[in-house]
N, C-alpha and C positions, 0 to 999 in steps of 0.2 A: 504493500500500500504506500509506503513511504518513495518507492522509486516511483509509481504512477503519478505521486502526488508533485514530486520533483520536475518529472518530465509535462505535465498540465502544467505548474509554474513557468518552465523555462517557454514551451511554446507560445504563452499570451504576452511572454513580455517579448519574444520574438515576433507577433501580431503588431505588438502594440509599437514596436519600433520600427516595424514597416510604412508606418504609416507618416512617421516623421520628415521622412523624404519628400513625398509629396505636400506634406504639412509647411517643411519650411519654405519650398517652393512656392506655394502660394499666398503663406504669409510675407515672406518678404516683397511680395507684391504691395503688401499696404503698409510697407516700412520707409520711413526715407533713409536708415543708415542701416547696415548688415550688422557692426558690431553695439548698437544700440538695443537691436533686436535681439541678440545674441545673449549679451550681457541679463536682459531683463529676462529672458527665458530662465539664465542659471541663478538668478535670484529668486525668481519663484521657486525654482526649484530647488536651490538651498533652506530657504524656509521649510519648505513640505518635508525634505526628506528629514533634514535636521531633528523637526517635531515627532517624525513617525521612530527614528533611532535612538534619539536619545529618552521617549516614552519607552521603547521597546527595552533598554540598558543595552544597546548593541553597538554604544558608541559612546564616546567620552571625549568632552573638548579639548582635553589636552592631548589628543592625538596630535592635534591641529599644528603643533611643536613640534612636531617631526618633519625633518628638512625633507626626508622622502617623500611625502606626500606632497606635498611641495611642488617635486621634481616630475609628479607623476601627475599634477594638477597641470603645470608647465606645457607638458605634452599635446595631453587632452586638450587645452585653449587653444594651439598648434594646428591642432584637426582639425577643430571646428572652424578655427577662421579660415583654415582654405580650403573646408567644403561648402561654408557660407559664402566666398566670395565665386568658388568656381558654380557656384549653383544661379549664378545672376548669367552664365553662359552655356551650361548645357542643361540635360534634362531631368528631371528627378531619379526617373527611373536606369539611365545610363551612370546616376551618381551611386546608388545603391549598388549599382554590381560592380564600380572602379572602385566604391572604399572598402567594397566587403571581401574583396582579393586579399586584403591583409592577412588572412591567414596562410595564402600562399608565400606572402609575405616576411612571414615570422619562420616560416621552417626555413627560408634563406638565412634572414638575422641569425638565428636559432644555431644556424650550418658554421658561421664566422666567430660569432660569440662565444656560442657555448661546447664546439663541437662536436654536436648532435649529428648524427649519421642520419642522410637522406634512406628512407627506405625505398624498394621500390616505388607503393604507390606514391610517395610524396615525391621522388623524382618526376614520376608520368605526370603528377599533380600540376606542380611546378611550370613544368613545359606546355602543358596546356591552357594555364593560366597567363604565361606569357602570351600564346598565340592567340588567347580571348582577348587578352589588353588593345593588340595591333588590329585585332577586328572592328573591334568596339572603336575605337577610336579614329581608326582609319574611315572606316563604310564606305571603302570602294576608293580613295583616295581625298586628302583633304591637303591643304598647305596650311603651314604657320599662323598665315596670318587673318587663319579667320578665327571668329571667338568662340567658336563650339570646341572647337581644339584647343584652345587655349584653357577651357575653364573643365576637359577632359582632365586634361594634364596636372589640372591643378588638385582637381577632386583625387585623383588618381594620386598626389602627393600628399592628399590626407590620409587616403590609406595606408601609405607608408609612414607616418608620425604614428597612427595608430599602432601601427604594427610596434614601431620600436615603444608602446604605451606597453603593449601586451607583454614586451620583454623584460621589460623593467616592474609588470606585475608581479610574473614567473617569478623571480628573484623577490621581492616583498610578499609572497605569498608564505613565505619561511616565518615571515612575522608579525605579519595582518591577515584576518580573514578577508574573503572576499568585500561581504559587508563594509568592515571599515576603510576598507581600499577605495570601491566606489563613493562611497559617503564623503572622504575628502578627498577624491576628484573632484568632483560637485561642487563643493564648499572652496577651495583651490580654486578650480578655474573663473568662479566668480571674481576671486578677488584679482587675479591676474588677469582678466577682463578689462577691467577699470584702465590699463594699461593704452592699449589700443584706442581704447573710447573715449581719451584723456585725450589723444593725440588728434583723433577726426574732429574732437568736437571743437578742440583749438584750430583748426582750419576752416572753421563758420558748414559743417555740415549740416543736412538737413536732419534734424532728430524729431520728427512729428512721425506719428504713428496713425494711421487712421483707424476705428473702432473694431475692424476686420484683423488688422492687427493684432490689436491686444489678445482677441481671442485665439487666434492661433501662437503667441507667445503662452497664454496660461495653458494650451491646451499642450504643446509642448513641455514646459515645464513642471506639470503636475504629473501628464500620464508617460508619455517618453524621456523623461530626464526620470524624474525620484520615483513614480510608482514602477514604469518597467524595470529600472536598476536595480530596486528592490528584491521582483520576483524574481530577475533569475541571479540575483546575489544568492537567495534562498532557496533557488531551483538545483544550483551550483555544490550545494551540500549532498543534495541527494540522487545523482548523477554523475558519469567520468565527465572532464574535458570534452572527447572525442565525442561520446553522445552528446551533449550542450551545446558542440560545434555543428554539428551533422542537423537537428531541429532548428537552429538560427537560420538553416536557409530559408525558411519560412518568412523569413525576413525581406529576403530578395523579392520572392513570388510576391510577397505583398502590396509592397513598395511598387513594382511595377504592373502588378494589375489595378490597383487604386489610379498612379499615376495616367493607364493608359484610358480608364474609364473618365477620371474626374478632370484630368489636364488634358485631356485629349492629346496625350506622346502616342507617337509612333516608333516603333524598330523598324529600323531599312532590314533586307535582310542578309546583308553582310553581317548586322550589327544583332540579327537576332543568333547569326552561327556563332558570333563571338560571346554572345549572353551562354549558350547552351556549351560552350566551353570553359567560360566563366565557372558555373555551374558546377561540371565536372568538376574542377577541378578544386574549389572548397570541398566537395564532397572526400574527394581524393587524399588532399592534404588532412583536412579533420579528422579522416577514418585510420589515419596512418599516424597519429601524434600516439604517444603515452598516456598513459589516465593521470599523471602526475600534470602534465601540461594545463595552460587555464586556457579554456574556449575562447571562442570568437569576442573580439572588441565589444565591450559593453559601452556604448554609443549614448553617452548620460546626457 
Protein backbone atom coordinates (compact mmCIF):
# COMPACT_ATOMS: atom_id res chain seq x y z
CA UNK A 1 0.00 0.00 0.00
CA UNK A 2 2.72 2.39 0.82
CA UNK A 3 4.48 1.83 -2.77
CA UNK A 4 1.00 2.48 -4.50
CA UNK A 5 0.54 5.33 -2.27
CA UNK A 6 4.17 6.70 -3.38
CA UNK A 7 3.73 6.04 -6.84
CA UNK A 8 -0.26 8.16 -7.00
CA UNK A 9 1.99 10.88 -5.10
CA UNK A 10 4.66 11.09 -7.57
CA UNK A 11 2.31 10.90 -10.67
CA UNK A 12 0.00 14.05 -9.71
CA UNK A 13 2.68 16.06 -8.80
CA UNK A 14 4.18 14.89 -12.39
CA UNK A 15 0.33 16.11 -13.76
CA UNK A 16 0.59 18.99 -11.85
CA UNK A 17 3.94 20.08 -13.24
CA UNK A 18 2.97 19.47 -16.65
CA UNK A 19 0.90 21.93 -16.62
CA UNK A 20 3.27 24.72 -15.78
CA UNK A 21 4.75 24.80 -19.05
CA UNK A 22 1.83 25.98 -20.73
CA UNK A 23 0.81 27.91 -17.57
CA UNK A 24 3.82 30.01 -17.69
CA UNK A 25 3.58 30.46 -21.32
CA UNK A 26 0.48 32.04 -21.06
CA UNK A 27 0.85 33.91 -18.08
CA UNK A 28 3.75 35.63 -19.15
CA UNK A 29 1.43 36.99 -21.76
CA UNK A 30 -0.16 39.20 -19.11
CA UNK A 31 3.32 40.10 -17.45
CA UNK A 32 5.39 43.12 -18.45
CA UNK A 33 8.69 41.64 -16.97
CA UNK A 34 9.69 37.73 -16.96
CA UNK A 35 11.63 38.10 -13.79
CA UNK A 36 8.95 40.05 -11.88
CA UNK A 37 6.70 37.24 -12.67
CA UNK A 38 9.12 34.80 -11.79
CA UNK A 39 10.18 36.26 -8.45
CA UNK A 40 6.33 36.69 -7.30
CA UNK A 41 5.46 33.04 -8.27
CA UNK A 42 8.55 31.92 -5.76
CA UNK A 43 7.06 34.19 -3.10
CA UNK A 44 3.81 32.73 -3.14
CA UNK A 45 5.23 29.81 -3.07
CA UNK A 46 7.76 30.23 -0.28
CA UNK A 47 4.89 31.34 1.89
CA UNK A 48 2.71 28.20 1.08
CA UNK A 49 5.32 25.80 1.32
CA UNK A 50 7.05 27.29 4.29
CA UNK A 51 3.55 27.06 6.29
CA UNK A 52 2.79 23.53 5.14
CA UNK A 53 6.62 22.28 6.51
CA UNK A 54 7.20 23.83 9.19
CA UNK A 55 3.32 22.84 10.56
CA UNK A 56 4.38 19.56 9.29
CA UNK A 57 8.00 19.69 11.66
CA UNK A 58 9.66 18.68 8.37
CA UNK A 59 11.65 21.77 8.31
CA UNK A 60 13.45 24.13 10.55
CA UNK A 61 14.66 27.64 9.66
CA UNK A 62 17.89 27.37 10.48
CA UNK A 63 18.58 25.20 7.71
CA UNK A 64 18.37 28.32 5.88
CA UNK A 65 22.23 28.75 7.23
CA UNK A 66 23.48 26.29 5.27
CA UNK A 67 25.62 27.61 2.52
CA UNK A 68 24.58 24.46 0.46
CA UNK A 69 21.22 25.34 0.03
CA UNK A 70 22.26 28.36 -0.90
CA UNK A 71 24.25 26.97 -3.78
CA UNK A 72 21.44 24.65 -4.71
CA UNK A 73 18.88 27.64 -4.55
CA UNK A 74 21.68 29.59 -6.87
CA UNK A 75 21.17 26.85 -9.50
CA UNK A 76 17.47 26.59 -9.41
CA UNK A 77 17.17 30.67 -10.08
CA UNK A 78 19.71 29.79 -13.08
CA UNK A 79 16.84 27.57 -14.72
CA UNK A 80 14.38 29.30 -14.21
CA UNK A 81 15.49 32.45 -15.73
CA UNK A 82 16.48 30.83 -18.84
CA UNK A 83 13.41 28.98 -19.21
CA UNK A 84 11.50 32.07 -18.48
CA UNK A 85 13.40 34.12 -20.93
CA UNK A 86 13.63 31.38 -23.75
CA UNK A 87 9.99 30.63 -23.36
CA UNK A 88 9.03 34.47 -24.66
CA UNK A 89 10.71 32.42 -28.18
CA UNK A 90 9.79 29.09 -28.49
CA UNK A 91 6.90 26.94 -27.50
CA UNK A 92 5.76 25.42 -24.23
CA UNK A 93 5.50 22.24 -25.31
CA UNK A 94 9.02 22.02 -27.26
CA UNK A 95 10.31 23.75 -23.78
CA UNK A 96 9.03 20.79 -21.68
CA UNK A 97 10.95 18.07 -23.76
CA UNK A 98 14.57 20.42 -24.10
CA UNK A 99 14.47 20.90 -20.09
CA UNK A 100 13.36 17.41 -19.22
CA UNK A 101 16.49 15.99 -21.27
CA UNK A 102 18.26 16.73 -18.05
CA UNK A 103 18.27 13.46 -17.11
CA UNK A 104 20.19 12.60 -20.20
CA UNK A 105 21.96 15.11 -18.99
CA UNK A 106 23.08 14.05 -15.45
CA UNK A 107 24.29 10.59 -16.41
CA UNK A 108 26.82 12.67 -18.69
CA UNK A 109 27.69 15.14 -15.46
CA UNK A 110 27.33 11.88 -13.59
CA UNK A 111 30.15 10.14 -16.20
CA UNK A 112 32.98 13.34 -15.55
CA UNK A 113 32.16 13.99 -11.82
CA UNK A 114 31.46 11.00 -10.30
CA UNK A 115 32.73 8.36 -12.56
CA UNK A 116 29.77 6.58 -12.88
CA UNK A 117 29.95 3.99 -15.78
CA UNK A 118 27.58 4.44 -18.68
CA UNK A 119 25.52 1.31 -18.86
CA UNK A 120 24.21 0.19 -21.91
CA UNK A 121 20.86 1.41 -21.98
CA UNK A 122 22.08 4.85 -20.65
CA UNK A 123 24.67 4.82 -23.50
CA UNK A 124 21.70 4.19 -26.31
CA UNK A 125 19.81 6.61 -23.99
CA UNK A 126 22.22 9.40 -24.33
CA UNK A 127 22.69 9.02 -28.15
CA UNK A 128 19.30 9.28 -28.65
CA UNK A 129 18.77 12.17 -26.63
CA UNK A 130 21.35 13.91 -28.47
CA UNK A 131 19.64 13.20 -31.98
CA UNK A 132 16.14 14.28 -30.29
CA UNK A 133 17.91 17.63 -29.21
CA UNK A 134 19.09 18.25 -33.31
CA UNK A 135 15.51 17.30 -34.34
CA UNK A 136 13.76 19.38 -32.10
CA UNK A 137 15.52 22.19 -32.69
CA UNK A 138 16.45 21.93 -36.10
CA UNK A 139 12.72 20.87 -37.83
CA UNK A 140 14.18 20.49 -41.08
CA UNK A 141 16.75 23.22 -40.94
CA UNK A 142 16.80 26.72 -39.06
CA UNK A 143 19.73 29.51 -38.80
CA UNK A 144 20.93 31.41 -35.86
CA UNK A 145 19.24 34.11 -36.40
CA UNK A 146 15.86 33.41 -35.99
CA UNK A 147 14.29 33.48 -32.35
CA UNK A 148 12.77 30.02 -32.14
CA UNK A 149 16.32 28.95 -32.01
CA UNK A 150 17.49 31.20 -30.14
CA UNK A 151 15.08 30.67 -27.02
CA UNK A 152 15.52 26.47 -28.17
CA UNK A 153 18.82 26.89 -27.20
CA UNK A 154 18.23 28.75 -24.26
CA UNK A 155 15.49 26.44 -22.76
CA UNK A 156 17.77 23.75 -23.67
CA UNK A 157 20.56 25.55 -21.30
CA UNK A 158 18.01 25.22 -18.44
CA UNK A 159 18.03 21.89 -18.73
CA UNK A 160 21.59 21.76 -18.25
CA UNK A 161 21.61 24.09 -14.98
CA UNK A 162 19.07 21.77 -13.81
CA UNK A 163 20.86 18.84 -14.60
CA UNK A 164 24.04 20.10 -12.64
CA UNK A 165 20.90 21.10 -9.78
CA UNK A 166 20.36 17.28 -9.62
CA UNK A 167 24.03 16.73 -9.04
CA UNK A 168 24.68 18.78 -6.51
CA UNK A 169 21.37 17.07 -4.81
CA UNK A 170 22.83 13.47 -5.23
CA UNK A 171 25.62 14.78 -3.08
CA UNK A 172 23.33 16.76 -0.24
CA UNK A 173 21.02 13.85 -0.38
CA UNK A 174 23.87 12.35 2.22
CA UNK A 175 22.57 15.06 4.56
CA UNK A 176 19.13 16.44 3.67
CA UNK A 177 16.02 14.73 2.96
CA UNK A 178 14.40 15.33 -0.11
CA UNK A 179 11.92 17.53 1.67
CA UNK A 180 14.25 19.86 3.08
CA UNK A 181 16.23 20.16 -0.09
CA UNK A 182 13.21 21.31 -2.02
CA UNK A 183 11.86 23.47 0.72
CA UNK A 184 15.10 25.75 0.52
CA UNK A 185 15.31 25.62 -3.08
CA UNK A 186 12.11 27.54 -2.99
CA UNK A 187 12.85 29.74 -0.19
CA UNK A 188 16.63 30.25 -1.82
CA UNK A 189 15.62 31.04 -5.15
CA UNK A 190 13.21 33.66 -3.96
CA UNK A 191 15.73 35.51 -2.37
CA UNK A 192 18.35 35.28 -5.19
CA UNK A 193 15.48 36.52 -7.36
CA UNK A 194 15.59 39.82 -5.86
CA UNK A 195 18.99 39.91 -7.71
CA UNK A 196 17.91 40.19 -11.27
CA UNK A 197 14.78 42.15 -10.44
CA UNK A 198 16.89 44.70 -8.74
CA UNK A 199 18.77 45.01 -11.87
CA UNK A 200 15.54 45.38 -14.68
CA UNK A 201 13.67 47.40 -12.55
CA UNK A 202 16.62 49.85 -12.26
CA UNK A 203 16.60 50.07 -16.17
CA UNK A 204 12.73 51.61 -15.96
CA UNK A 205 11.11 48.05 -16.88
CA UNK A 206 7.61 47.45 -17.32
CA UNK A 207 6.45 45.69 -13.99
CA UNK A 208 2.55 46.00 -14.24
CA UNK A 209 0.94 42.61 -14.29
CA UNK A 210 -2.47 42.43 -15.80
CA UNK A 211 -5.23 40.43 -13.41
CA UNK A 212 -4.78 37.38 -15.95
CA UNK A 213 -1.45 37.43 -14.51
CA UNK A 214 -1.76 37.30 -11.14
CA UNK A 215 -3.71 34.29 -11.40
CA UNK A 216 -1.43 32.22 -13.32
CA UNK A 217 1.54 33.58 -10.94
CA UNK A 218 -0.65 32.13 -7.69
CA UNK A 219 -1.78 29.22 -9.70
CA UNK A 220 1.93 28.44 -10.37
CA UNK A 221 3.16 29.01 -7.18
CA UNK A 222 0.60 27.24 -4.83
CA UNK A 223 0.12 24.15 -7.19
CA UNK A 224 3.43 23.71 -9.36
CA UNK A 225 6.15 25.22 -7.17
CA UNK A 226 5.01 24.17 -3.10
CA UNK A 227 2.20 21.65 -3.52
CA UNK A 228 3.75 19.47 -6.44
CA UNK A 229 7.27 19.64 -4.77
CA UNK A 230 5.61 18.40 -1.92
CA UNK A 231 4.18 15.38 -3.40
CA UNK A 232 6.69 13.98 -4.88
CA UNK A 233 9.29 15.06 -2.20
CA UNK A 234 6.95 12.50 -0.37
CA UNK A 235 6.38 10.21 -3.33
CA UNK A 236 10.23 10.02 -3.30
CA UNK A 237 10.39 8.10 0.14
CA UNK A 238 8.21 5.47 -1.13
CA UNK A 239 9.63 4.68 -4.54
CA UNK A 240 13.52 4.18 -6.26
CA UNK A 241 14.82 7.04 -8.26
CA UNK A 242 14.45 5.16 -11.44
CA UNK A 243 10.74 4.45 -10.83
CA UNK A 244 10.17 8.45 -9.96
CA UNK A 245 12.03 9.10 -13.02
CA UNK A 246 10.20 6.71 -15.46
CA UNK A 247 6.39 8.38 -14.08
CA UNK A 248 7.70 12.10 -14.50
CA UNK A 249 7.30 11.42 -18.15
CA UNK A 250 3.82 12.11 -17.60
CA UNK A 251 5.07 15.34 -17.27
CA UNK A 252 6.12 15.73 -20.89
CA UNK A 253 2.65 14.05 -22.29
CA UNK A 254 1.00 16.74 -20.36
CA UNK A 255 2.71 19.61 -20.86
CA UNK A 256 2.36 19.07 -24.56
CA UNK A 257 -1.08 17.83 -24.92
CA UNK A 258 -2.55 20.96 -22.79
CA UNK A 259 -0.19 23.17 -24.75
CA UNK A 260 -1.33 21.73 -28.07
CA UNK A 261 -5.08 21.82 -27.03
CA UNK A 262 -5.11 25.23 -25.18
CA UNK A 263 -2.18 27.26 -27.13
CA UNK A 264 -2.89 25.84 -30.15
CA UNK A 265 1.34 24.60 -30.71
CA UNK A 266 1.97 22.47 -33.23
CA UNK A 267 4.93 19.65 -33.82
CA UNK A 268 6.29 19.96 -37.53
CA UNK A 269 7.01 16.48 -37.95
CA UNK A 270 10.69 16.48 -37.91
CA UNK A 271 10.11 17.91 -34.47
CA UNK A 272 7.57 15.33 -33.47
CA UNK A 273 10.44 12.40 -34.41
CA UNK A 274 12.70 14.31 -32.26
CA UNK A 275 9.97 14.58 -29.37
CA UNK A 276 9.50 10.53 -29.65
CA UNK A 277 13.26 10.34 -29.38
CA UNK A 278 13.37 12.61 -26.60
CA UNK A 279 11.03 10.28 -25.02
CA UNK A 280 13.08 7.27 -25.60
CA UNK A 281 15.51 8.38 -24.21
CA UNK A 282 14.45 9.61 -20.58
CA UNK A 283 12.98 6.46 -20.50
CA UNK A 284 16.21 4.88 -21.27
CA UNK A 285 18.51 6.89 -19.06
CA UNK A 286 15.91 6.75 -15.98
CA UNK A 287 15.50 2.92 -16.21
CA UNK A 288 19.27 2.48 -16.21
CA UNK A 289 20.23 4.90 -13.18
CA UNK A 290 20.65 3.01 -9.55
CA UNK A 291 17.99 3.26 -6.95
CA UNK A 292 20.48 5.38 -4.86
CA UNK A 293 20.33 8.13 -7.63
CA UNK A 294 17.58 11.14 -7.16
CA UNK A 295 14.93 11.24 -10.13
CA UNK A 296 14.09 13.79 -12.54
CA UNK A 297 14.48 17.60 -11.77
CA UNK A 298 11.83 18.80 -9.30
CA UNK A 299 10.82 21.84 -11.21
CA UNK A 300 9.79 24.09 -7.88
Amino acid sequence: MERKRAVMLTAIASLIWGTSFPGVKWGLGYAGNDFLFLWLRFLVASAVTLSIVVAMKKFQLRLLRRPELWAVGGLNTAGFSAQYVGLNYTTASKTALLIDINVVAVAIISYFVFAERLGRRQSVGVAAGLIGVVLLTGEGGVSWSESEFVGDITVFLAGWLWAFFIVMNKKLLTRHNAIELSTGAIVTSMVWLLLPLGLVAATGADLTIEPRGWASIVYLGIFCTSIATLLWAMGLQGVSATSSATIMLLEIITAIAISIALLEESLRAVALVGASFVLVAIYLVSSGERRTDLASVTHT
